[in-house]
CHARMM internal coordinates of N, CA and C (Angstrom, degrees):
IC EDIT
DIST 1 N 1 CA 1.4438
DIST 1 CA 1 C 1.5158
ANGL 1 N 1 CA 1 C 109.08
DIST 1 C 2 N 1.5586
ANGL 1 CA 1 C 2 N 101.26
DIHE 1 N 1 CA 1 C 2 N 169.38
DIST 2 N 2 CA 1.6325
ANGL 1 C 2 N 2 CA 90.46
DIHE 1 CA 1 C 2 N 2 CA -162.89
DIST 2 CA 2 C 1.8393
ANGL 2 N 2 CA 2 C 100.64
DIHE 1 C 2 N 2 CA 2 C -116.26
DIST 2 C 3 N 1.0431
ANGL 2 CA 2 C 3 N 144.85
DIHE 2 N 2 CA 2 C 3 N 99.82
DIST 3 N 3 CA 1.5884
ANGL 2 C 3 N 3 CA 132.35
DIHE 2 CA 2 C 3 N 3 CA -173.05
DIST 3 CA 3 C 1.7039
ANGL 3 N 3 CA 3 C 103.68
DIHE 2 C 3 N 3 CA 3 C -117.66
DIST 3 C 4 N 1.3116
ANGL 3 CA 3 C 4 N 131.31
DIHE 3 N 3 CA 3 C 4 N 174.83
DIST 4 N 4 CA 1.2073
ANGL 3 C 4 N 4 CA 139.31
DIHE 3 CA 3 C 4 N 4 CA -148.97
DIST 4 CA 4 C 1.9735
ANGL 4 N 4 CA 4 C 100.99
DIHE 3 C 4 N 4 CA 4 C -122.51
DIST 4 C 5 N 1.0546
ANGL 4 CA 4 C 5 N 131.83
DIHE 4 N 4 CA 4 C 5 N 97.61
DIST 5 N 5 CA 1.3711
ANGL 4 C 5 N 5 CA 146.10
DIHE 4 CA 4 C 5 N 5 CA -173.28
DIST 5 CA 5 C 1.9768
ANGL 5 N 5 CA 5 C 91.65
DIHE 4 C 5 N 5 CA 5 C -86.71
DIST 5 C 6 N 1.3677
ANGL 5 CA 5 C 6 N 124.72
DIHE 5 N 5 CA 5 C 6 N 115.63
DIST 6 N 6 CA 1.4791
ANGL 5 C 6 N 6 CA 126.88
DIHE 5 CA 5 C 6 N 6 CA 164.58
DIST 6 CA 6 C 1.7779
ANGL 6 N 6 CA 6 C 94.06
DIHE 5 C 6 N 6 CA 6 C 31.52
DIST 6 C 7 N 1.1516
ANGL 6 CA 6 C 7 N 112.59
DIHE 6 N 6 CA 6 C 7 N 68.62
DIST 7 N 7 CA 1.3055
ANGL 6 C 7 N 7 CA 124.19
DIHE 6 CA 6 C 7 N 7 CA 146.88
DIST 7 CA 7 C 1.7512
ANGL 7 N 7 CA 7 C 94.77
DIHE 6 C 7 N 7 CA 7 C 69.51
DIST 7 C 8 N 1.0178
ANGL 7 CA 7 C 8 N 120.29
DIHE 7 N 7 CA 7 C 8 N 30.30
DIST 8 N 8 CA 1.7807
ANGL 7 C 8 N 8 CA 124.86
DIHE 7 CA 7 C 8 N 8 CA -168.46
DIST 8 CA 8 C 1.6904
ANGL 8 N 8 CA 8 C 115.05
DIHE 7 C 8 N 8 CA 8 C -143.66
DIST 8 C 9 N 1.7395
ANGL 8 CA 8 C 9 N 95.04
DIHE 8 N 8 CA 8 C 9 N 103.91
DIST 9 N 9 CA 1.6655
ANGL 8 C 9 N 9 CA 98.26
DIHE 8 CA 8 C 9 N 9 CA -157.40
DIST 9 CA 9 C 2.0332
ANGL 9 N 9 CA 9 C 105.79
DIHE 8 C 9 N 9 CA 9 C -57.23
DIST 9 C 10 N 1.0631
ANGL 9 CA 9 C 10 N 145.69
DIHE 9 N 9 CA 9 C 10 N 133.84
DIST 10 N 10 CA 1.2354
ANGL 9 C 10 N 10 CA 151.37
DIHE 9 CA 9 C 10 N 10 CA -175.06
DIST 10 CA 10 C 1.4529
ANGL 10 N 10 CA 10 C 107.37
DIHE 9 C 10 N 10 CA 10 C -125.15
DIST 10 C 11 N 1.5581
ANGL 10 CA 10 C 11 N 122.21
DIHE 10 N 10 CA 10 C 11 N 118.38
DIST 11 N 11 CA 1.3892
ANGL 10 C 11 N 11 CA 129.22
DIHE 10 CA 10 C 11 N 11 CA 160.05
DIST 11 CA 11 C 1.9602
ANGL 11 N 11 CA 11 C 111.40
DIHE 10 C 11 N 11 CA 11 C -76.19
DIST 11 C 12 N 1.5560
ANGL 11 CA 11 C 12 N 119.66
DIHE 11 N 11 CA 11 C 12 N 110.85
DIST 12 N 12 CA 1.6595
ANGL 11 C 12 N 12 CA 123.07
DIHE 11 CA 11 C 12 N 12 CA -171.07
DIST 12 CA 12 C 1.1398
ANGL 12 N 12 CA 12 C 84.78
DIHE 11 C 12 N 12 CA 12 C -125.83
DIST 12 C 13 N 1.2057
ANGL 12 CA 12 C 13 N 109.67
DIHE 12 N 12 CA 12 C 13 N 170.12
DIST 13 N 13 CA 1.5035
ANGL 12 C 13 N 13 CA 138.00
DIHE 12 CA 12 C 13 N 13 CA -176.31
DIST 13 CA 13 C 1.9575
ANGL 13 N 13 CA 13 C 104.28
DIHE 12 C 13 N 13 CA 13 C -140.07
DIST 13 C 14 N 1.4975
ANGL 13 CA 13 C 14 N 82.58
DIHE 13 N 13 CA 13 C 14 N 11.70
DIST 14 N 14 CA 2.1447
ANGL 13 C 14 N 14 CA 82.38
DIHE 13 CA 13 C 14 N 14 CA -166.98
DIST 14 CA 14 C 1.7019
ANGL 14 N 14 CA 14 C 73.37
DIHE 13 C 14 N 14 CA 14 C -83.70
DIST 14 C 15 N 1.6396
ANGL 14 CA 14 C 15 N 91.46
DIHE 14 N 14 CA 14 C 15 N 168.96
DIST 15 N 15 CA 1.1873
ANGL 14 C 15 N 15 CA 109.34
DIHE 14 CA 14 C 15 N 15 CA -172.35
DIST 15 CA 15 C 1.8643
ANGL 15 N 15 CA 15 C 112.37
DIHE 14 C 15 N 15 CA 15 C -113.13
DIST 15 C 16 N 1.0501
ANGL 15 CA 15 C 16 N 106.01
DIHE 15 N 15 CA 15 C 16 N -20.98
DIST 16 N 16 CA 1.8798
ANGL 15 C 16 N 16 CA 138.18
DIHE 15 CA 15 C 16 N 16 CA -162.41
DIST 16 CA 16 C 1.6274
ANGL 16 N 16 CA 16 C 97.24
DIHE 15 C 16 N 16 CA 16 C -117.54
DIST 16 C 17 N 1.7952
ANGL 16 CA 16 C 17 N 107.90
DIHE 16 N 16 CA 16 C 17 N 152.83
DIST 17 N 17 CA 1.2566
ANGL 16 C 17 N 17 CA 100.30
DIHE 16 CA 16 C 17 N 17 CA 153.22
DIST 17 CA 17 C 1.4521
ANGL 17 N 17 CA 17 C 129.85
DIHE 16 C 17 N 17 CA 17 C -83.09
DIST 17 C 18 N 1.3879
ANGL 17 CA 17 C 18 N 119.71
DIHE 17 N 17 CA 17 C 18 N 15.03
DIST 18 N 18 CA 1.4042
ANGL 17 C 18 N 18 CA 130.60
DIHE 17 CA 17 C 18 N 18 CA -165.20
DIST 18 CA 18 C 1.8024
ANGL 18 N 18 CA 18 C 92.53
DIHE 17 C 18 N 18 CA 18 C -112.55
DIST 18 C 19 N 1.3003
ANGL 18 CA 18 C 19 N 91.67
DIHE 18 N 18 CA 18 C 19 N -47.57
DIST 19 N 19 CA 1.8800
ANGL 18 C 19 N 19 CA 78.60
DIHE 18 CA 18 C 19 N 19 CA 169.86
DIST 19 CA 19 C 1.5979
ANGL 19 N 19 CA 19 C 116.79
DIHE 18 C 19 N 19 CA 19 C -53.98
DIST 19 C 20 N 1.0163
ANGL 19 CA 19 C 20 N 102.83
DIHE 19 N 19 CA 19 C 20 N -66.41
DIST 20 N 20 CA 1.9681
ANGL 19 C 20 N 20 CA 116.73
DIHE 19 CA 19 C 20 N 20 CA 165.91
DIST 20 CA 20 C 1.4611
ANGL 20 N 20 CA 20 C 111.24
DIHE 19 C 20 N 20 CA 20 C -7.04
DIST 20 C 21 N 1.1879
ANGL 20 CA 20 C 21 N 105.00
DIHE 20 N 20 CA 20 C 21 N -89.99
DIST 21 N 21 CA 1.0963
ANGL 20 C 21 N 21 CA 121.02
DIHE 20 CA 20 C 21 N 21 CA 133.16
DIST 21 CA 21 C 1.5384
ANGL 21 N 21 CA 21 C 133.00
DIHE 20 C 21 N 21 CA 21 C 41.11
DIST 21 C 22 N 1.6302
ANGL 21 CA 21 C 22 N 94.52
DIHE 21 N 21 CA 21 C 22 N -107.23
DIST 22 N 22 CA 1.2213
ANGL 21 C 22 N 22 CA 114.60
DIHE 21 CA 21 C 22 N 22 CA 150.36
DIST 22 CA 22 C 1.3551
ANGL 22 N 22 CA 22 C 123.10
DIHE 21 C 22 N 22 CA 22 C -36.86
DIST 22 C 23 N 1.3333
ANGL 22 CA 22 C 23 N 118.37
DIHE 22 N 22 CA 22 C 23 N -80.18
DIST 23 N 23 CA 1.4377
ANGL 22 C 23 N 23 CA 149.72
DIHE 22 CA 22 C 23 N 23 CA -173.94
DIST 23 CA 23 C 2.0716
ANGL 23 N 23 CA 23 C 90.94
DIHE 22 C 23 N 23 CA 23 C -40.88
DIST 23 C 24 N 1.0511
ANGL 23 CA 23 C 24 N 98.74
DIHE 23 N 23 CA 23 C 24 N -48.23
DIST 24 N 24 CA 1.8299
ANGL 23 C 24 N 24 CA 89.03
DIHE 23 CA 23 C 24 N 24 CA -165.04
DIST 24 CA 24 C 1.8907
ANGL 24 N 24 CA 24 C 97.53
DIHE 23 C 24 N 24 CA 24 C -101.41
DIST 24 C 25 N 1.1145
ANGL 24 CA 24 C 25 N 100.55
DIHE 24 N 24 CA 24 C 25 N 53.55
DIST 25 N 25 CA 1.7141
ANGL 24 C 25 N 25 CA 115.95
DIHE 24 CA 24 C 25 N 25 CA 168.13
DIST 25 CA 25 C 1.5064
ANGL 25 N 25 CA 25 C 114.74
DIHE 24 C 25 N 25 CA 25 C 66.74
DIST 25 C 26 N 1.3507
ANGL 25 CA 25 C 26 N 116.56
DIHE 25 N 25 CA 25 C 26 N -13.44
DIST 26 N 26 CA 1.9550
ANGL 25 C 26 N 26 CA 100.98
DIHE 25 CA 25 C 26 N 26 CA -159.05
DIST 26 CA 26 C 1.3805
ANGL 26 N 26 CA 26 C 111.96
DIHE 25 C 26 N 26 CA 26 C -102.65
DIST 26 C 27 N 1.5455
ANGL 26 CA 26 C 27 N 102.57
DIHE 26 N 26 CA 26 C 27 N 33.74
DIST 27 N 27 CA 1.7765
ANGL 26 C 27 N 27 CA 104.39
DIHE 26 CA 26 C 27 N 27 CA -177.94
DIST 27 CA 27 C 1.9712
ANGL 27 N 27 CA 27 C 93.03
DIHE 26 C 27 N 27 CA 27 C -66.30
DIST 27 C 28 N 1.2635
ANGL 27 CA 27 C 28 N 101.19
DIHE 27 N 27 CA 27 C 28 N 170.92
DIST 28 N 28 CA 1.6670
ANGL 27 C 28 N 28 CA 90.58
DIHE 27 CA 27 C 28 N 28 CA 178.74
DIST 28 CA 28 C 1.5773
ANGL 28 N 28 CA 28 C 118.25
DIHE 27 C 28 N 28 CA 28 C 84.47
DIST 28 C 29 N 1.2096
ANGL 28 CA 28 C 29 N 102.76
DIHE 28 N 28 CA 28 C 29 N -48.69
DIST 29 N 29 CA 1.7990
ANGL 28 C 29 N 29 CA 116.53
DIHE 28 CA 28 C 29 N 29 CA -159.29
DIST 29 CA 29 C 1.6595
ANGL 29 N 29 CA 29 C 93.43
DIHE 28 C 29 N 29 CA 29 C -93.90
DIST 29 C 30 N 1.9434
ANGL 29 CA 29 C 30 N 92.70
DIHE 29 N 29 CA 29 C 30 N 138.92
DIST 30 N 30 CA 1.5982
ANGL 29 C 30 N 30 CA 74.27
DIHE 29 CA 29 C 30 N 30 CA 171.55
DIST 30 CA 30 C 1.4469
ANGL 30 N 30 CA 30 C 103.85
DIHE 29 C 30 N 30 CA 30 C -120.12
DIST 30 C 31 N 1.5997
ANGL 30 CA 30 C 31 N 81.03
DIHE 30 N 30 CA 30 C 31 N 142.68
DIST 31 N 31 CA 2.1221
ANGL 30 C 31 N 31 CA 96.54
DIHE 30 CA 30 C 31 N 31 CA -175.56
DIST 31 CA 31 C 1.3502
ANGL 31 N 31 CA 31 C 100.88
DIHE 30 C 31 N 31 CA 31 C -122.77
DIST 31 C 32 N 1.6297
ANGL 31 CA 31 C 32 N 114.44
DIHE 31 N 31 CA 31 C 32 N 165.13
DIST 32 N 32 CA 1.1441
ANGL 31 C 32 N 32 CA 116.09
DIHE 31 CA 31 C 32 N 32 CA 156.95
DIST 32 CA 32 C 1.1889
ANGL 32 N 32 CA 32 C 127.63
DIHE 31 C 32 N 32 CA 32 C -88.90
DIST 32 C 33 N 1.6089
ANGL 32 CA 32 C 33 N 151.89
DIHE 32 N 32 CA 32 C 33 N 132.89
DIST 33 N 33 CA 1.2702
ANGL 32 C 33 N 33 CA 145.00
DIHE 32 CA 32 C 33 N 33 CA -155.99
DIST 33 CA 33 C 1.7343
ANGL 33 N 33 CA 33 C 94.58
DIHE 32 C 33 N 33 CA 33 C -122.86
DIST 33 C 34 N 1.7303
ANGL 33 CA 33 C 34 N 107.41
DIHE 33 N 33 CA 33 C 34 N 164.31
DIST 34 N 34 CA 1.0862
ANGL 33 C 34 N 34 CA 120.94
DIHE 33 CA 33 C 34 N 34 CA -170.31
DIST 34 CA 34 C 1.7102
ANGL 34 N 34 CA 34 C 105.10
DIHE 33 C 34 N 34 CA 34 C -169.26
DIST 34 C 35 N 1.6507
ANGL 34 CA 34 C 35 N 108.54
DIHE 34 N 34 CA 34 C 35 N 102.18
DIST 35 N 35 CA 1.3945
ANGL 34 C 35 N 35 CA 106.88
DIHE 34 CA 34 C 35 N 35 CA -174.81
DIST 35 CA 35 C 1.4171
ANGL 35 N 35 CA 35 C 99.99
DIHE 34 C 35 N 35 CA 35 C -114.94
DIST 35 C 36 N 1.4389
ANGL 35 CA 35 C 36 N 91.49
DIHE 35 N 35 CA 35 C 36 N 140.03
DIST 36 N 36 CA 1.9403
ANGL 35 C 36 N 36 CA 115.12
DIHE 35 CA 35 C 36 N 36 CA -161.45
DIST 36 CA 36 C 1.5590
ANGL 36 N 36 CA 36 C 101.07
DIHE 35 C 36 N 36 CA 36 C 34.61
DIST 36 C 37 N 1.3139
ANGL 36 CA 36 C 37 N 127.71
DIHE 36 N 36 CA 36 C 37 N 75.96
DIST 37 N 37 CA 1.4530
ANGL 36 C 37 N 37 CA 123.23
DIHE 36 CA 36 C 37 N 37 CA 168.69
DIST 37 CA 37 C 1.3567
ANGL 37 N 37 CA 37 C 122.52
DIHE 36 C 37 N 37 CA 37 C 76.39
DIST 37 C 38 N 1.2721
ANGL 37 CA 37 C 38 N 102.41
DIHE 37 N 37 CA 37 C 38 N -21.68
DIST 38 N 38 CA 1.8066
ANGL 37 C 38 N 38 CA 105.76
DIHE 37 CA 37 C 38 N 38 CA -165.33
DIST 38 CA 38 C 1.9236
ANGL 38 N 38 CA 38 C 103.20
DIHE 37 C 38 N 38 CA 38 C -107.31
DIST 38 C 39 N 1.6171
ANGL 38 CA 38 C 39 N 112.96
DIHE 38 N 38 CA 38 C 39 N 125.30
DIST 39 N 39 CA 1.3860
ANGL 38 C 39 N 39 CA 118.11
DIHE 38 CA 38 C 39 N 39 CA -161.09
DIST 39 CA 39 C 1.3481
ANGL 39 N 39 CA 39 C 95.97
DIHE 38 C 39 N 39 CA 39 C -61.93
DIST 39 C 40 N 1.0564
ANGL 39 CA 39 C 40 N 129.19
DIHE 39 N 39 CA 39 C 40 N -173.65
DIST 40 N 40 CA 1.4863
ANGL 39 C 40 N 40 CA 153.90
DIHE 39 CA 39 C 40 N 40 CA -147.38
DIST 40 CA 40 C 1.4584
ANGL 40 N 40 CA 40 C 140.55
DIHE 39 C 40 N 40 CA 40 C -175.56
DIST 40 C 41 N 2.0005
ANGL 40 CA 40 C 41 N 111.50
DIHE 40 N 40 CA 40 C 41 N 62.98
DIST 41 N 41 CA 1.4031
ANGL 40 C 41 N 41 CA 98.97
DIHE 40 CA 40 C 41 N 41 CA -155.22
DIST 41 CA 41 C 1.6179
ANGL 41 N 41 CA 41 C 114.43
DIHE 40 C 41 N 41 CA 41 C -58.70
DIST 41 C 42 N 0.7424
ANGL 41 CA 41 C 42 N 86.06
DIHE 41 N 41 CA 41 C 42 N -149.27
DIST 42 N 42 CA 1.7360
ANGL 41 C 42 N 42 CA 92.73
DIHE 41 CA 41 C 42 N 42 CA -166.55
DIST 42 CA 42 C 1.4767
ANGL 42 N 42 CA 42 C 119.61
DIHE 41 C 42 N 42 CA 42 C -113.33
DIST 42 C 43 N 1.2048
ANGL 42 CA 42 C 43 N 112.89
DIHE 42 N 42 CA 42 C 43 N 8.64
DIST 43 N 43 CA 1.1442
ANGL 42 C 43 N 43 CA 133.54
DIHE 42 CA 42 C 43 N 43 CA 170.50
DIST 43 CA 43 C 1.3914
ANGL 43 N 43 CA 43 C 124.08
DIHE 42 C 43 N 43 CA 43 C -104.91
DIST 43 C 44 N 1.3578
ANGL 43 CA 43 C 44 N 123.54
DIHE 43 N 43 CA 43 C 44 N -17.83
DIST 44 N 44 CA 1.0446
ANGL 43 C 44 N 44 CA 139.85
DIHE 43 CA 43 C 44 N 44 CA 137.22
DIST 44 CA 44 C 1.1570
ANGL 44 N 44 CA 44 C 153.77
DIHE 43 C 44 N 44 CA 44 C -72.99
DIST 44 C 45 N 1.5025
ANGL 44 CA 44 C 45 N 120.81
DIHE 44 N 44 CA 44 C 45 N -3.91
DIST 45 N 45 CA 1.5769
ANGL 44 C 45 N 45 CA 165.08
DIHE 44 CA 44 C 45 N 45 CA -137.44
DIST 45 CA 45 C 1.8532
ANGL 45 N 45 CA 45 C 68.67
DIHE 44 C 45 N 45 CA 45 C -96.11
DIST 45 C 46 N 1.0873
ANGL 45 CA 45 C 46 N 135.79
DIHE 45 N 45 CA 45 C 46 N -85.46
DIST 46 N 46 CA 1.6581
ANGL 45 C 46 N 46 CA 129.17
DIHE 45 CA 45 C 46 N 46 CA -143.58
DIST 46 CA 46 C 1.6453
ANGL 46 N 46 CA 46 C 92.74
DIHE 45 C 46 N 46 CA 46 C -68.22
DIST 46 C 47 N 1.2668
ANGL 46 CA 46 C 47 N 139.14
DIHE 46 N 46 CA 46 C 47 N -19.34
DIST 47 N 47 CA 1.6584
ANGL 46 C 47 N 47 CA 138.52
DIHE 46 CA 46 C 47 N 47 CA 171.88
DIST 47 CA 47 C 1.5884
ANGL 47 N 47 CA 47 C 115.02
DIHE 46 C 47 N 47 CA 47 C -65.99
DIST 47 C 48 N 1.7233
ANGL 47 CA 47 C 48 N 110.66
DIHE 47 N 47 CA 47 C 48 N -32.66
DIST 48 N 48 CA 1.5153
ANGL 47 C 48 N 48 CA 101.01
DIHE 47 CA 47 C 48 N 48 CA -165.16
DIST 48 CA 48 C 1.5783
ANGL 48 N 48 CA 48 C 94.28
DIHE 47 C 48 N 48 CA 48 C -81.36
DIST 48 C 49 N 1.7691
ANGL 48 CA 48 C 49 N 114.03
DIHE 48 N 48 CA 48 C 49 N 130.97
DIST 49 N 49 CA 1.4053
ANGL 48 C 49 N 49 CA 106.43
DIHE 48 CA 48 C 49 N 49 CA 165.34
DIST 49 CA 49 C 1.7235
ANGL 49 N 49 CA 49 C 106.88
DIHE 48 C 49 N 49 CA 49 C -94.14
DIST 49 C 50 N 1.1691
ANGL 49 CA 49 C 50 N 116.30
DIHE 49 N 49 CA 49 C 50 N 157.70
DIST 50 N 50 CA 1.7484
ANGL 49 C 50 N 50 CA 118.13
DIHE 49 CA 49 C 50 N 50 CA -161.09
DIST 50 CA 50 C 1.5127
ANGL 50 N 50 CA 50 C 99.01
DIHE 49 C 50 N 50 CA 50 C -111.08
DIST 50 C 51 N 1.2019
ANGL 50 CA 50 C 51 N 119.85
DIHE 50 N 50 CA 50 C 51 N 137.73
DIST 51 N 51 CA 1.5172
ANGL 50 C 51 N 51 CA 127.03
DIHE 50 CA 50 C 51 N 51 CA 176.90
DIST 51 CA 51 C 1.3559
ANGL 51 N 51 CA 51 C 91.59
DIHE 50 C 51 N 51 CA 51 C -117.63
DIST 51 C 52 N 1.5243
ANGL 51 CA 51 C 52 N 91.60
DIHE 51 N 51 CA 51 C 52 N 170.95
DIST 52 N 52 CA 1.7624
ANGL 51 C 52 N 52 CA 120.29
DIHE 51 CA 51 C 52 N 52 CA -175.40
DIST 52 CA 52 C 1.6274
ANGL 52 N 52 CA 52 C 96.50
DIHE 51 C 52 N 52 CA 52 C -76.87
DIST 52 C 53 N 1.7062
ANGL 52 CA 52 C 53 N 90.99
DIHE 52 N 52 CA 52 C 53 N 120.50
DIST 53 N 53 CA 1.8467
ANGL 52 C 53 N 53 CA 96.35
DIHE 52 CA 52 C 53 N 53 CA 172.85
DIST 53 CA 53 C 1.2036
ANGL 53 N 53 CA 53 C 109.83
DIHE 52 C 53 N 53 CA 53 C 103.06
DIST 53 C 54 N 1.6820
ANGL 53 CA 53 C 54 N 123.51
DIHE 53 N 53 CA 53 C 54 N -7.24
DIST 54 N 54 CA 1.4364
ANGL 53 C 54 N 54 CA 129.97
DIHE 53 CA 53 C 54 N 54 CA -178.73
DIST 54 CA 54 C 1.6429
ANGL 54 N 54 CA 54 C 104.29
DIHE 53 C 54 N 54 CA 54 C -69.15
DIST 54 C 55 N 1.3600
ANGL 54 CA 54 C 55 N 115.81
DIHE 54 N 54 CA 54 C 55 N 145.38
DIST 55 N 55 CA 1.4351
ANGL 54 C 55 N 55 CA 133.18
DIHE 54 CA 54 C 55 N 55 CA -158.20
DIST 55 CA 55 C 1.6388
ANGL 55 N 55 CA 55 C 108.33
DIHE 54 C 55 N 55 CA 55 C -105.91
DIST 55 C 56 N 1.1002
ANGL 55 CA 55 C 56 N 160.40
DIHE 55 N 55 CA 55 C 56 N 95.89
DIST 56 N 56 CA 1.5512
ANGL 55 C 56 N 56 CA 161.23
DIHE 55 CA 55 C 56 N 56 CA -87.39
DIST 56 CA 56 C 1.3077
ANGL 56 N 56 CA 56 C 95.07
DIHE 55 C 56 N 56 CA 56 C -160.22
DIST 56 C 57 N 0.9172
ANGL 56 CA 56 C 57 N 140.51
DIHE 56 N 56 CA 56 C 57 N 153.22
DIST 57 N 57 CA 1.8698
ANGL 56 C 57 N 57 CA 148.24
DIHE 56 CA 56 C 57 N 57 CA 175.09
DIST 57 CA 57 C 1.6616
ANGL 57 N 57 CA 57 C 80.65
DIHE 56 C 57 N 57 CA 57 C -159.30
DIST 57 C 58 N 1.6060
ANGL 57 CA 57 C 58 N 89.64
DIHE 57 N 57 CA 57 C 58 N 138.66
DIST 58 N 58 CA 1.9718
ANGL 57 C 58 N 58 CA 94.26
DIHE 57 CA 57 C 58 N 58 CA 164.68
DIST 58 CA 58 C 1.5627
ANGL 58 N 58 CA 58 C 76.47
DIHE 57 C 58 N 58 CA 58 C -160.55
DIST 58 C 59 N 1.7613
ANGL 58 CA 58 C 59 N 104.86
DIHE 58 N 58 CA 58 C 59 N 118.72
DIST 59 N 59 CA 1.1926
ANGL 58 C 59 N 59 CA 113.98
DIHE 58 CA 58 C 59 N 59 CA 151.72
DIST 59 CA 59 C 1.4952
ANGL 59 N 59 CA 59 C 116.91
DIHE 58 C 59 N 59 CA 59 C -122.39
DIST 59 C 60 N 1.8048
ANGL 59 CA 59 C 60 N 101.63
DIHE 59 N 59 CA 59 C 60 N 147.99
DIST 60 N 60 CA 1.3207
ANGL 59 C 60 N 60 CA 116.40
DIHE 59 CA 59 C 60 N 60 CA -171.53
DIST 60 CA 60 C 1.2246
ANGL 60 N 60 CA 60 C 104.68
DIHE 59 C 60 N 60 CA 60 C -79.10
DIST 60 C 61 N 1.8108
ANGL 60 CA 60 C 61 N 143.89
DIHE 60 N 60 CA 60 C 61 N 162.32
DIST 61 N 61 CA 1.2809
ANGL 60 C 61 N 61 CA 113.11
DIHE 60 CA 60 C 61 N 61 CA 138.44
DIST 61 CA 61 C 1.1826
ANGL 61 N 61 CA 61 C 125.95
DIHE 60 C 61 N 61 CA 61 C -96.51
DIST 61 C 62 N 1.3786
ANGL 61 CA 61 C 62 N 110.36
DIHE 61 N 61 CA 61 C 62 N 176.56
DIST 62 N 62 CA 1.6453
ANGL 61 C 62 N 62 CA 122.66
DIHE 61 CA 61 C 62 N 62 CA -169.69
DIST 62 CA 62 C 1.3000
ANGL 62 N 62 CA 62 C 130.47
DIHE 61 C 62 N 62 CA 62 C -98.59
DIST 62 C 63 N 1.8110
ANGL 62 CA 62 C 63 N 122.95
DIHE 62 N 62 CA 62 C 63 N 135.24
DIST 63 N 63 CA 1.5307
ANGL 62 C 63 N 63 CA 112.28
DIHE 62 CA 62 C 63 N 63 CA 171.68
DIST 63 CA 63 C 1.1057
ANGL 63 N 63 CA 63 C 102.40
DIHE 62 C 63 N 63 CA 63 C -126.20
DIST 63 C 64 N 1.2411
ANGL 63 CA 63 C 64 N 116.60
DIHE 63 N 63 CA 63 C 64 N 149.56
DIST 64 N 64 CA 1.2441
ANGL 63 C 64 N 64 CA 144.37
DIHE 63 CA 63 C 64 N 64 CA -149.24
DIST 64 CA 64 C 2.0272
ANGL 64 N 64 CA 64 C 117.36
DIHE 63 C 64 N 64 CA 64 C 151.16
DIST 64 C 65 N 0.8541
ANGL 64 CA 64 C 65 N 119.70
DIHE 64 N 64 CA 64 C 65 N 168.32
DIST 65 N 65 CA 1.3909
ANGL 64 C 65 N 65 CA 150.01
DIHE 64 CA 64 C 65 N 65 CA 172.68
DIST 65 CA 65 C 1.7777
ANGL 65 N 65 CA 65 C 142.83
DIHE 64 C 65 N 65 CA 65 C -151.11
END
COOR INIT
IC SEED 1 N 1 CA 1 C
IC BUILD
């Protein structure tokens, strides 16, 4: 299926946003997620199932000063 990762069309075969996830390196890492607009704790990440055209936000956070 084909869904949109930070504005970047991606062909997955994951089924979950926790597979996703996985599959695009940031298992381990903690980000904030956001499918079609709506946040996404992280405990729920293996509940969301992903359809074709679903809209992905994964932000890292930042260090710096």
């Amino acid at each position: 299926m084909k869904i949109t990762v930070n504005g970047e069309t991606v062909e997955t075969g994951a089924r979950s946003l926790a597979a996703l996830l996985e599959e695009l390196g940031y298992g381990g890492i903690v980000v904030a997620t956001a499918v079609n607009g709506d946040f996404t704790p992280a405990g729920r990440r293996a509940e969301i199932e992903l359809k074709d055209g679903d809209q992905i936000e994964v932000l890292a956070p930042m260090q710096g000063g």
